[in-house]
N, C-alpha and C positions, 0 to 999 in steps of 0.2 A: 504494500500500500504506500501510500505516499504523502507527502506531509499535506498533501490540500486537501483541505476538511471535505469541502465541496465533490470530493471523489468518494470518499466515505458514503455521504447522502446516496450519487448517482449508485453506487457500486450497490446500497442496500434497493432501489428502484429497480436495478440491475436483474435482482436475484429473488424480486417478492414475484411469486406465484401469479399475482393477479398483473395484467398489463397495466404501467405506469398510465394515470390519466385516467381509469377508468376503460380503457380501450378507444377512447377521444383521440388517438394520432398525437396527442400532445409529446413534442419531445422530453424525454426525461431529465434530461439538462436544465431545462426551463423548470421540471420543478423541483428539481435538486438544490437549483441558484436560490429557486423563492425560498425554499425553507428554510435552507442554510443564512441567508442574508435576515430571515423574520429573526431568528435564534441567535442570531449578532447581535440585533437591533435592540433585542429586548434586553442582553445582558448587560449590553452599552446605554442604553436610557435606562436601565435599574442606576449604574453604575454613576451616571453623569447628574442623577436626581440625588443621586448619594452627595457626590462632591459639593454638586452646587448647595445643601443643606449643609455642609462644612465653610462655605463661606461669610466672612465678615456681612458679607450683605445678604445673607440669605432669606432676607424677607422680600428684598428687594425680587428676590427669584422666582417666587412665590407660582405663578406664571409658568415658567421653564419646569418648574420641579412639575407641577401639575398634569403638564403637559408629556415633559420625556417616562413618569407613572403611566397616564394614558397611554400612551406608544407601547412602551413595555410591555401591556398586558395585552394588548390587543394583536404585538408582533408575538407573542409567547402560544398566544391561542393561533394565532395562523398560524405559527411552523407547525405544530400538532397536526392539527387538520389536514395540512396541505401533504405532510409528511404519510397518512393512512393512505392506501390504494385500495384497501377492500372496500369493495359497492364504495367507491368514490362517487360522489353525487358532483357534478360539473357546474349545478347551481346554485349548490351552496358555499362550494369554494369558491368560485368565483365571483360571488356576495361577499363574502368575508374577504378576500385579497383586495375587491377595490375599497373595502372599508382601511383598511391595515394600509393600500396608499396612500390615501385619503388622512389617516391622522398621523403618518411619513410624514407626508409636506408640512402639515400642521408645526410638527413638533422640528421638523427642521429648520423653520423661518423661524420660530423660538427661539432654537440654538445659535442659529445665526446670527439673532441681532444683541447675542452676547459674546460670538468667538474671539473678536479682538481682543478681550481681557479675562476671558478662559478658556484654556487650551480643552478642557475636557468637554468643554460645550462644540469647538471649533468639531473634535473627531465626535462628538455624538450629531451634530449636524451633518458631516460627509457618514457615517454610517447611517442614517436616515434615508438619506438620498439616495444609499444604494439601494438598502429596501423596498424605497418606493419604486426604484425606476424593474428591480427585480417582480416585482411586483405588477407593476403595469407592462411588463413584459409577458407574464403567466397566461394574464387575462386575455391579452392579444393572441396567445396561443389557445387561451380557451373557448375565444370566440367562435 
C-alpha cells in the first residue's frame, strides 16, 4: 500500500462486493476523493474550532468556531455515508454531498476572512475548499 490515504478509500471501493456507486457508473475515485476529503474536513474544522477557542480573542471567533462545528459534523456524516456501497441510495447521497458543499463554502469564507492572522484558520479554509470542490465533483458524477 502506499502512503496516500486516498488509495486506502479506492482500494476498500476496490474490493466491497457490491459495485462502487450503487452500480451508477460512478467512478470510484470520485468517491474515494469525497470521503476521504469529508474525513479531512471534519478532523481539520474539529481541530481549527479547537484552536481558535484557545485564542486571546476567542469570542471574537464566536462565528468561525460555530461555523468550522457545523462543517465538522456534517463533513463527519458525509464521509460515512458516502463511504457505505451497500443499497447505496444515489438520492440521498447526493442530498447530503450538496448539503456538506454547501456549509464547505460557508465555513471556508469564515476561515478566510481570519487566515491572515491564523495560520490554523488559513489551512482549515484551503481544506474546506477541497471538500467542497470534492464534493461538487461527486455530484457531477452522480448526476
Amino acid at each position: 500500500m502506499t502512503e496516500d490515504p486516498m488509495a486506502y478509500a479506492k482500494a476498500m471501493l476496490d474490493t466491497h462486493p457490491d459495485p462502487p456507486g450503487g452500480g451508477s457508473g460512478v467512478d470510484p475515485a470520485a468517491i474515494a476523493r469525497c470521503a476521504e476529503a469529508c474525513a479531512e474536513c471534519a478532523q481539520l474544522s474539529t481541530m481549527c474550532a479547537d484552536a481558535c477557542l484557545g485564542e486571546p480573542t476567542a469570542l471574537e471567533m464566536r462565528s468561525c468556531i460555530r461555523s468550522d462545528l457545523d462543517c465538522a459534523d456534517v463533513c463527519a456524516a458525509t464521509a460515512r455515508v458516502v463511504a457505505r456501497q451497500t443499497a447505496f441510495d444515489t438520492a440521498v447521497v447526493r442530498t447530503l454531498v450538496a448539503a456538506c458543499a454547501e456549509i464547505c463554502g460557508a465555513s471556508a469564507e469564515e476561515c478566510e476572512r481570519h487566515a491572515a492572522h491564523h495560520a490554523h484558520c488559513r489551512i482549515c479554509g484551503e481544506a474546506t475548499r477541497r471538500c467542497q470542490q470534492a464534493c461538487e465533483q461527486l455530484m457531477l458524477a452522480l448526476a
